[in-house]
C-alpha positions in Angstrom: -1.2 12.4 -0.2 -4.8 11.1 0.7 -5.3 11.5 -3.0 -3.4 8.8 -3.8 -5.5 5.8 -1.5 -7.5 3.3 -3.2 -7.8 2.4 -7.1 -6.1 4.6 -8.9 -6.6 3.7 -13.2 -3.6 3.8 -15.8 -5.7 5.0 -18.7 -4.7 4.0 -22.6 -4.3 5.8 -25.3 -7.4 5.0 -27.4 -6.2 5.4 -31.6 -8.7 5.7 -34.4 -8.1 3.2 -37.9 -6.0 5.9 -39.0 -3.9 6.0 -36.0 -4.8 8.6 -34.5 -5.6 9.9 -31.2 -9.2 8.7 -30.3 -10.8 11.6 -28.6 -14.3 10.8 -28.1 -13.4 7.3 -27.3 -10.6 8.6 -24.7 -13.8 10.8 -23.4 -15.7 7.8 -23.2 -13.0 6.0 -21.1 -12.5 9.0 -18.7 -15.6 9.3 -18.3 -16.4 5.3 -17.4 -14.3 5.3 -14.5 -15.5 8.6 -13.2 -18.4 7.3 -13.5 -17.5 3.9 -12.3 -16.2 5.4 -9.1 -12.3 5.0 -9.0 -10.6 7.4 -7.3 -8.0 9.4 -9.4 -6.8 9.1 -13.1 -2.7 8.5 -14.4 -2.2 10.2 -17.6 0.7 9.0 -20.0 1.8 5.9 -17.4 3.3 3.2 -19.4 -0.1 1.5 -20.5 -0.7 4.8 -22.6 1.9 4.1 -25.0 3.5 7.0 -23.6 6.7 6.3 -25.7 4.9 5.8 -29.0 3.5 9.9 -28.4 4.9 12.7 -30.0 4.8 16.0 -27.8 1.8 17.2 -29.3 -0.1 13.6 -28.8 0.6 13.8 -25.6 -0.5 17.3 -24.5 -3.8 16.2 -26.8 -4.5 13.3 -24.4 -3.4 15.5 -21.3 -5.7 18.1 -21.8 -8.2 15.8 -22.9 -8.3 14.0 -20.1 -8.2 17.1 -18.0 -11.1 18.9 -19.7 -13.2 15.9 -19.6 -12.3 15.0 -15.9 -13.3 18.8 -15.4 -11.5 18.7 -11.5 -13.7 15.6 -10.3 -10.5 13.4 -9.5 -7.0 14.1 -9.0 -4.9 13.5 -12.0 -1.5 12.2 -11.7 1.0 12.5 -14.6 3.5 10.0 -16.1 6.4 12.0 -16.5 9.6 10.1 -16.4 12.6 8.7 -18.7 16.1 7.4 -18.7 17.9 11.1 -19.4 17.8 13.0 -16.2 18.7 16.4 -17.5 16.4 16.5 -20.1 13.3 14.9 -17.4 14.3 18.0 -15.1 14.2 20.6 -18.4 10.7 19.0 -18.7 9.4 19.5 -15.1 11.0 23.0 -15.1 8.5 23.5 -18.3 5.8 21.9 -16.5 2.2 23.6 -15.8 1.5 22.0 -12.8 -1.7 23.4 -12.4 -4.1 20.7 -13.5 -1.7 17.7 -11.4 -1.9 16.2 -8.3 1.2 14.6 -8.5 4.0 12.7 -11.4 4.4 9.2 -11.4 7.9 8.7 -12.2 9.7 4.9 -13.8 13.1 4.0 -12.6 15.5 4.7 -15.9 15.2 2.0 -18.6 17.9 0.8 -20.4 21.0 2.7 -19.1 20.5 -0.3 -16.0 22.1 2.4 -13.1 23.8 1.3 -10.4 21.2 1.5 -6.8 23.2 5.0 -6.5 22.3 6.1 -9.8 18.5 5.3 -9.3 19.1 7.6 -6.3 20.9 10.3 -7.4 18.3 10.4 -10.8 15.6 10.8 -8.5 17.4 13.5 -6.1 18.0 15.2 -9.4 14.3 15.1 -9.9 13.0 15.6 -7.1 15.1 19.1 -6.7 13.3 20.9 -9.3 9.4 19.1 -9.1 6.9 21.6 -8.9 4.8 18.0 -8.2 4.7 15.4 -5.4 6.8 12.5 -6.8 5.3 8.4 -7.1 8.6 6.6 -8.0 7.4 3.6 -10.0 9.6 0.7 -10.2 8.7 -1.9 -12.8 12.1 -4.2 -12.9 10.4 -6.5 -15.9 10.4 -2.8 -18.1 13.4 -1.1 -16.8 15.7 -4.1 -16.8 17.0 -3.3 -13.5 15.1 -3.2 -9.9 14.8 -0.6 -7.7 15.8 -2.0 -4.1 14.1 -1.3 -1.0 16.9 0.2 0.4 16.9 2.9 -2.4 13.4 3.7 -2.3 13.2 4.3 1.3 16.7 6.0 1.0 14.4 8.4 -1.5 11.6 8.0 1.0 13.4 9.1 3.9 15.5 12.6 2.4 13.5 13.8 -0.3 10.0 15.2 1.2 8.5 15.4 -1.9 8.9 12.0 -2.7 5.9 10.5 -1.5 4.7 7.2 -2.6 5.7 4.4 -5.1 4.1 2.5 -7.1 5.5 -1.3 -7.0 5.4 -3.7 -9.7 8.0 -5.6 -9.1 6.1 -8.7 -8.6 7.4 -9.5 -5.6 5.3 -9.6 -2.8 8.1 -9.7 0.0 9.4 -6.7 -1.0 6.2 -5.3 -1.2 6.0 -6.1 2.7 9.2 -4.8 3.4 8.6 -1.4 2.1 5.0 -1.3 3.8 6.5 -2.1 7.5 9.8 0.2 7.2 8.3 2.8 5.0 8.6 6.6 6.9 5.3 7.9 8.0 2.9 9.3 5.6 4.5 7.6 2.3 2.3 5.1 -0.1 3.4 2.1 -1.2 0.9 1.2 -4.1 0.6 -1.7 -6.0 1.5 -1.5 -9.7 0.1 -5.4 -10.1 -3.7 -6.3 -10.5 -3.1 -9.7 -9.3 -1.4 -8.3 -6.0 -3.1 -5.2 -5.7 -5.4 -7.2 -2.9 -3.2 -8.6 -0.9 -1.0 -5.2 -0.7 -3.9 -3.8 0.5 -5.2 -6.3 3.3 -1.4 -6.1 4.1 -1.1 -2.6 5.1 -0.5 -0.9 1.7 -2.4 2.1 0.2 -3.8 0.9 -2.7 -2.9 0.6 -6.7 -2.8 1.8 -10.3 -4.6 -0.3 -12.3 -5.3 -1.5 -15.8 -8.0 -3.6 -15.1 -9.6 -1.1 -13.0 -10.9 1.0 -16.5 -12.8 -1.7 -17.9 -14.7 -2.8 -14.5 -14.1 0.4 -12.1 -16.9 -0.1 -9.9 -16.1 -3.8 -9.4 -12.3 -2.8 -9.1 -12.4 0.0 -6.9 -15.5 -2.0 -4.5 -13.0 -4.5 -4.0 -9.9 -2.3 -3.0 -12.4 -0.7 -0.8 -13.7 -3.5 0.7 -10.3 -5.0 1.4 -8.8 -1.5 3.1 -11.6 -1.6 5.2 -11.5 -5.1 6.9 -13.8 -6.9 4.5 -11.3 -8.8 3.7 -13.4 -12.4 2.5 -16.0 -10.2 0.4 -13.1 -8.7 -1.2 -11.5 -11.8 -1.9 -14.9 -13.2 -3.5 -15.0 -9.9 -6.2 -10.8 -10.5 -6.6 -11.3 -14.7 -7.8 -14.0 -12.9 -10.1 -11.5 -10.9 -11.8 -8.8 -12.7 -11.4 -9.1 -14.4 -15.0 -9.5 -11.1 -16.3 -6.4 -9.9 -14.4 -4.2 -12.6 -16.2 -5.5 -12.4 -19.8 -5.0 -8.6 -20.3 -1.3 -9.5 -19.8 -0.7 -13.0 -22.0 0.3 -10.7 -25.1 1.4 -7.5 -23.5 -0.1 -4.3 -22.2 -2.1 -2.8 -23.4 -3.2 -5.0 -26.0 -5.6 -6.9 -23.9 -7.0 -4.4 -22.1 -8.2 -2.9 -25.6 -9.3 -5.7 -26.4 -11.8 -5.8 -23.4 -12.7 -2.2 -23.6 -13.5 -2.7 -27.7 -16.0 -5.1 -26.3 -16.9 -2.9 -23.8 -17.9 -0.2 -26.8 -15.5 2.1 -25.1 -12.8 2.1 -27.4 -10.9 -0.1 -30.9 -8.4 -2.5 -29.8 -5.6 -0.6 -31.7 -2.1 -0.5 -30.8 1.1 1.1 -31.9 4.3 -0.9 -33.3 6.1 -2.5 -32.3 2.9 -3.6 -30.1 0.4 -5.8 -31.9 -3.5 -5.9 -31.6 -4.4 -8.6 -29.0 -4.9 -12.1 -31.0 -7.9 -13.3 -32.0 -7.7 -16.4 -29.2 -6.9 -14.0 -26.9 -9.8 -11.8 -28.4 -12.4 -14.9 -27.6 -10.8 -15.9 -24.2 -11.6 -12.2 -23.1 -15.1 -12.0 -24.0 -16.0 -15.1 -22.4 -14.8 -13.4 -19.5 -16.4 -10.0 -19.8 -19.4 -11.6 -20.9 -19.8 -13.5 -17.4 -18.2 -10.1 -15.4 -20.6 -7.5 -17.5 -24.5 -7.3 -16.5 -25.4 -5.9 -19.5 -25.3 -6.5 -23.4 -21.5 -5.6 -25.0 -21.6 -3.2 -27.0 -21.4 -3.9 -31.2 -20.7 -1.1 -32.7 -17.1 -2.2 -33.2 
């Protein structure tokens, strides 16, 4: 899955004052980090508000994104959930056409045992029309997804081909990258570690910084993949205050917050998320004002 290397960008959901979807601001956004030079796009990943969408939101924003994108990048689509019969029904349903692959969470909530993350995912991968990224994010699901488990999934399932690891823990982050089977990913799902999972021997990451600076993003990951490892080290200390204030009041209230100054899209969220705070809202574009070369946009 070549597709998957380097930066790949966990778009939002842009929302109008009405609450709406955004669609010119969402074509806006996709078309920024085209643009901007990332590598592929994720669709519905948790920094979409995916859980917030009705059905039809969601094919709105799919098909947005895929008509704007217009086959440039590969798309990967954030298709997972804590019922595994009804996550099958919904692959069986699935036009795979316009996907490169699904990126797939670890089930919230129900907390399964290590052999009830496996067998969910065996379930899964049985009936995929899709290559599968597992994504385990421990701080979301409530439970972590061990390395045994994923490499377990790595190993049997061929269709299982990467993960995307946001754990926070960069020692298991090591451990999957030197016992991982041949040909499978291990991406980071952290900006702050995406760097170091990189120069380590890993593939890449999704990002959420990477929408609002994806040429500076993506020039670092590149950079760091390719041995140029103290340049990209000098672009990651200039984003890394960036990196930690799109998280101090959730995701992905700061990142809207950044890309409203950007001009690319309002700062809206759904409840039970709140919009970014204004201290957070000043803190930000002190940042993006030193990061951006140009004038921020007003219009908002």
């Amino acid at each position: 899955m070549k597709e998957l290397r380097g930066t790949g960008v966990a778009l939002v959901t842009p929302f109008t004052g009405e609450g709406q979807i955004d669609v010119p601001a969402l074509t806006r956004l996709v078309e920024h980090c085209v643009s901007g030079g990332v590598d592929y796009l994720v669709v519905l990943g948790t920094t979409a508000e995916n859980v917030t969408l009705g059905n039809a939101e969601k094919k709105l924003v799919t098909d947005t994104v895929v008509k704007v994108n217009a086959g440039r990048l590969p798309v990967v689509l954030g298709l997972g959930g804590n019922n595994t019969r009804a996550l099958c029904e919904a692959l069986l349903q699935l036009d795979p056409g316009p996907f490169t692959a699904i990126l797939s969470v670890s089930p919230y909530y129900n907390r399964p045992t290590q052999e009830g993350i496996y067998r969910h995912f065996k379930e899964i991968a049985a009936v995929s029309p899709l290559p599968i990224v597992l994504y385990n994010v421990p701080g979301r699901t409530g439970s972590n997804m061990e390395v045994e488990t994923t490499l377990r999934l790595a190993r049997e399932l061929p269709n299982v081909v990467a993960i995307k690891e946001a754990s926070g823990d960069m020692a298991q982050t090591l451990r999957l990258i030197a016992q991982r089977p041949p040909g499978f990913l291990v991406l980071s799902g952290e900006d702050m570690l995406a760097l170091p999972t990189v120069t380590a021997g890993g593939d890449g990451v999704i990002s959420v910084l990477g929408q609002a600076f994806p040429s500076r993003f993506s020039e670092m990951i590149r950079l760091g993949a390719n041995g140029g490892t103290s340049e990209a080290y000098a672009r990651h200390y200039e984003l890394q205050s960036a990196m930690e204030l799109i998280f101090q009041e959730g995701n992905p209230a700061g990142i809207k917050a950044l890309l409203e100054q950007l001009g690319i899209c309002r700062a809206h969220v759904r409840l039970p998320l709140v919009e970014a705070s204004e201290s957070l809202k000043k803190k930000l574009l002190a940042c993006n004002q030193a990061l951006t070369p140009v004038a921020l946009n007003k219009s908002f």
